[in-house]
N, C-alpha and C positions, 0 to 999 in steps of 0.2 A: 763653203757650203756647210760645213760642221761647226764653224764659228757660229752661223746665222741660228742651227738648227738649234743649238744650245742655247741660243738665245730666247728663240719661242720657247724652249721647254723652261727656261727661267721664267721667263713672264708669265707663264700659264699656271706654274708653282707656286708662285708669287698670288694668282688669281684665285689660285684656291683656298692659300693660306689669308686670304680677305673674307671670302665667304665663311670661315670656317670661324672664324673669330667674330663675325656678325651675327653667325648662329650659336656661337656660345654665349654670344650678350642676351640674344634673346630669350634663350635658355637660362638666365639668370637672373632675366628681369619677373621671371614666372616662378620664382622660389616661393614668393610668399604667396601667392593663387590659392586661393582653396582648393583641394582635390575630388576631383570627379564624384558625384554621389553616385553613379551609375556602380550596382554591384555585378560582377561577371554572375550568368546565369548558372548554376548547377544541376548536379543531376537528382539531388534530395533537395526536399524545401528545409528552408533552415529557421528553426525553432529558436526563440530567445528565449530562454529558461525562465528568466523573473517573469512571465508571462503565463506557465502554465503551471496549471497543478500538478503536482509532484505524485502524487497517489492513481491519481485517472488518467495522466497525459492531455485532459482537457482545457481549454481555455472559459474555466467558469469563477475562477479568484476574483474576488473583491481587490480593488489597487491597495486596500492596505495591509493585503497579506500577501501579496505577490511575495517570494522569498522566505518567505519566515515557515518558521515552525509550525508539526500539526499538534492537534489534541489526541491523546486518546484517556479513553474513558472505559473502567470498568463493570462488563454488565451484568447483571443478576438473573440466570438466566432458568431457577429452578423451576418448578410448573406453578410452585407457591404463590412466587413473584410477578407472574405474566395477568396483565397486560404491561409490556413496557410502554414507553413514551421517548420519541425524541433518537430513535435509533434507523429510522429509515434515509433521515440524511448523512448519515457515515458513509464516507469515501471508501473506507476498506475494515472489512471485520473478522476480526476472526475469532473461531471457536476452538476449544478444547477441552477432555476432560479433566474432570478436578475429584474430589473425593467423593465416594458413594457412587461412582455412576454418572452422576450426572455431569452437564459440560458448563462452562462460563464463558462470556464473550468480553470481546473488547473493540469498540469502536471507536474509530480514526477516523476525524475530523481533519481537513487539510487547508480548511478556513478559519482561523482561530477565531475571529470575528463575528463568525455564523452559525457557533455552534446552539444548537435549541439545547432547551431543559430537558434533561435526562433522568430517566426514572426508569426502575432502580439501578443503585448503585452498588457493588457491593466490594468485598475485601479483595486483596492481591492475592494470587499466587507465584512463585518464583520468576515462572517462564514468562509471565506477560510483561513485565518491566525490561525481560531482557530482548523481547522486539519491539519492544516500545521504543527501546536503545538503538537497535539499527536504526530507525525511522527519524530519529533526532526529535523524539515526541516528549511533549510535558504530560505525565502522567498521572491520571487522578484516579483514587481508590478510596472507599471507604473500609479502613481496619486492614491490615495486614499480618499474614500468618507468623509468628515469630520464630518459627522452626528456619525456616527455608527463603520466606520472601522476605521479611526484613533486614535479613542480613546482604541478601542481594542488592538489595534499594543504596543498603548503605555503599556495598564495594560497589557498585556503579557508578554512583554521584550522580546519578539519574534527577533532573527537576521535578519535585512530587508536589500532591498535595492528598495525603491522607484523610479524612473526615473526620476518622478517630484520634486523631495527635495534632492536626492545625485546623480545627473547624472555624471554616473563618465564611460569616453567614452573608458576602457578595458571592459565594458559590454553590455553600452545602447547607441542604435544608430535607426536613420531615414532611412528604407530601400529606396535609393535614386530611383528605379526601379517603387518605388509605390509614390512618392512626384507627384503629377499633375493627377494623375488616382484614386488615395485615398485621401479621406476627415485625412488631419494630424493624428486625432487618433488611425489610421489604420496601420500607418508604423509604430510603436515602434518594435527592436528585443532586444532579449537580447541575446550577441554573449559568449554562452556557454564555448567558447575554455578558454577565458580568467578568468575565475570563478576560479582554481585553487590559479593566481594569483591576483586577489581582496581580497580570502580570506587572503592573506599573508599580503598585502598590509593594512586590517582594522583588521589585527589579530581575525577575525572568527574563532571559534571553531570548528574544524573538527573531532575528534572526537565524538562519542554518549557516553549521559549522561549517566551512569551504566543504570536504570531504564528501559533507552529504546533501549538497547543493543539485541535486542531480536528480534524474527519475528513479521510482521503485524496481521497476520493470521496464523490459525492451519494448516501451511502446510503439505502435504504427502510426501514422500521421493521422492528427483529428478528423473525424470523417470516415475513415477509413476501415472497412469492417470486411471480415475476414475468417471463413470458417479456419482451423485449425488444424485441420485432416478432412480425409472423405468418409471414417466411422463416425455412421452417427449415434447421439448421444440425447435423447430427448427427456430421460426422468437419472435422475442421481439420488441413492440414499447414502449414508454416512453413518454409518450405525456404530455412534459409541460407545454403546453400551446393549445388555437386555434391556433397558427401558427407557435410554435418553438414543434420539437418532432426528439428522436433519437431513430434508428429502426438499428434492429442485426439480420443478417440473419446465419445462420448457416453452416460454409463450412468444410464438415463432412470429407475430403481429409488433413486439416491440423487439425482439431480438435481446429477450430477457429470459435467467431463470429465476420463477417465482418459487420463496422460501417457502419451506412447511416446518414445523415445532411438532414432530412426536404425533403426524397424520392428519394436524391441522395448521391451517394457514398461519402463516406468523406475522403477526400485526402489531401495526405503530397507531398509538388509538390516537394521539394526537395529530397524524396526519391521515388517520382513517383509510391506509394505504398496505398492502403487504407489504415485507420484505422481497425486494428483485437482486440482481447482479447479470453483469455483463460476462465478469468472468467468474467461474469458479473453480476452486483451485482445491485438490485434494491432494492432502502433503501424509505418506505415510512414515512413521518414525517407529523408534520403540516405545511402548508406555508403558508404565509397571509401577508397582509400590513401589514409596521410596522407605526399604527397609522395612518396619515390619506393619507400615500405614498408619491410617488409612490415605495418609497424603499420597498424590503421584509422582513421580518422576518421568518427563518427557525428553528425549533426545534431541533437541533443537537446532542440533547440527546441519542433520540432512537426511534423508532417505530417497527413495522412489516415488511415485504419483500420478496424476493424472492435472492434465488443463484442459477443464470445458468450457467450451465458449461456443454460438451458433450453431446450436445442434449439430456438434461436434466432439470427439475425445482426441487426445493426444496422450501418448506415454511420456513421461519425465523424468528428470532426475531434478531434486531441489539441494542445495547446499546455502551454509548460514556461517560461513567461517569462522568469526568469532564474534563476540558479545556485542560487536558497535558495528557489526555488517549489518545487511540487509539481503535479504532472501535472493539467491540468481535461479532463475528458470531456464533448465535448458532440455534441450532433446533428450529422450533415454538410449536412442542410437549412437547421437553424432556426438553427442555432449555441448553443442553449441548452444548456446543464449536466442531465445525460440521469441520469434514478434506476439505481443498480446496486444487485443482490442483495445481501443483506449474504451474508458467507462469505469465503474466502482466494481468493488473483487471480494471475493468472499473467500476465506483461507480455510480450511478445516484442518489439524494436525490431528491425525487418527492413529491408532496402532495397526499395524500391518493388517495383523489378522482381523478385524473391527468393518472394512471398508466391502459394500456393496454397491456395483454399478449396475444400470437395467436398462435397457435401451429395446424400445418396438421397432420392427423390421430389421433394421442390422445389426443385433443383440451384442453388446459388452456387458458381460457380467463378472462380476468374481467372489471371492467371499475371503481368499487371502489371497500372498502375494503371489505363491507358489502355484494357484490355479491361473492366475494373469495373464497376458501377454508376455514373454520371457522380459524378465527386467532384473536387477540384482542393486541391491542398498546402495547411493551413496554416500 
């Protein structure tokens, strides 16, 4: 009986070790098979980067700038200069002050392909090439300060194109309309169509460096829109100065804030459009002579702030680590990396004491940091 039984337990061994070698041929004969396109579901949708743009989180790129580098563009922002042109399609801008009071912008294009004609254009100061530099942007200026900004241009090796030192006329030109009506440093444009081919022509790098292959900001999935808090926030001024200040009113139909220039609307005469923004961001730092002036010195580290967005406020903290980061937004409680609307953003870097908020029904207001919602510098 234990002969026989060991005998079925042989044969049955034997039966397995057939099956099991028939399933490994089968299993071998499926090596070369292509494999499943079926992706497992997740629980975030998943974004393929070369797809969206890098400044808004939107999917509005042209295919032949998917990846590459944005513009940004120096703007003129005195009251001499206004009306500009060609500044309502920037993806991201930001202001600051500069000497005298008053502020200059920079507008960041994220379609190198798409940028319009720009008017005016005017000189660098220090700080804006060095976030020009987190952003992996090619940066264009007309005239450069020799104190402070050209020496920076140079320790950076930032890709430039000055007006004053490479005028090269597939970009920079005299708006002939304003020669007699405008004092010279008023007409500089820089004619955006031809930017394609400039880069060809000085072999610019159009691609982004790995590192900064990435978003600006923690954006939320396209579509997705999202007050930021429960205070609300319907008008924003920004007061630079006694007599330079930009003010956001709130138009709750597109879920935009519309800009104002110094009490009045700020307009793009070539697209006969205000300036808007989905988000706007109020970065407070230090500002001060640098030395004995009249230039500024900005802190573009980090400080405190605020993010508006959907007639909402939020308290902040911003930091800029060093010269080739880019700006993190995070809570001013948790210190966490805070979700922003996808859309274009308006950056203002003001000095602590400088910043005015106003808001009807649930009033946020302040006039420095110290009257604020408790918050302290980062």
């Amino acid at each position: 009986m234990k002969n026989k039984t060991m005998k079925l337990m042989a044969l049955l061994l034997a039966a397995i070790l057939l099956i099991s070698s028939f399933s490994a041929c089968g299993k071998d004969s499926l090596i070369n098979e292509p494999a499943p396109t079926t992706v497992a579901e997740t629980t975030e949708p998943v974004i393929i980067k070369t797809d969206y743009n890098r400044l808004t989180g939107l999917d509005n790129l042209s295919e032949e700038a998917k990846g590459k580098r944005p513009v940004a563009i120096m703007i003129n922002n005195i009251k001499a200069s206004l009306p500009q042109y060609g500044i309502s399609q920037a993806d991201l801008m930001f202001e600051c002050e500069v000497e005298g009071g008053i502020t200059r912008m920079m507008a960041v294009y994220a379609d190198y392909t798409k940028v319009p004609k720009v008017c005016s254009v005017r000189s660098c100061r220090y700080y804006y090439p060095i976030l020009a530099y987190g952003l992996d942007a090619v940066y264009f200026c007309f005239g450069s300060n020799p104190t402070l900004a050209t020496p920076t241009l140079e320790k950076l090796g930032i890709d430039y194109f000055d007006g004053n030192t490479n005028y090269d006329t597939l970009v920079f030109g005299r708006d002939q309309n304003r020669i007699g009506s405008y004092s010279k440093e008023h007409t500089a444009f820089v004619n955006g169509e031809n930017i394609p081919e400039l880069f060809k022509k000085y072999n610019i790098r159009t691609d982004y460096v790995e590192e900064k292959d990435d978003y600006i900001f923690n954006f939320r999935e396209p579509g997705e829109f999202k007050k930021t808090s429960k205070t609300a926030c319907d008008k924003i001024n920004l007061q630079y100065s006694n007599v330079y200040y930009s003010t956001f009113v709130y138009d709750s139909e597109n879920k935009v804030y519309l800009k104002q220039h110094c009490g009045k609307a700020h307009m793009d005469t070539a697209t006969g459009k205000q300036l808007s923004y989905t988000n706007v961001f109020v970065l407070e730092t230090d500002v001060e002579l640098y030395g004995n002036g009249p230039l500024v010195k900005i802190d573009w580290k980090g400080g405190t702030g605020y993010y508006i967005t959907g007639n909402s406020v939020r308290k902040i903290k911003w930091t800029k680590k060093t010269e080739s980061s880019n700006i993190k937004i995070k809570d001013a409680e948790t210190g966490k990396e805070i979700p922003i609307n996808p859309g274009n953003s308006y950056i203002g870097i003001i000095d602590y004491n400088s910043t005015t908020l106003s808001s009807e029904g649930t009033a946020v207001s302040f006039t420095s940091a110290s009257t604020a919602p408790t918050s302290s510098a980062g």
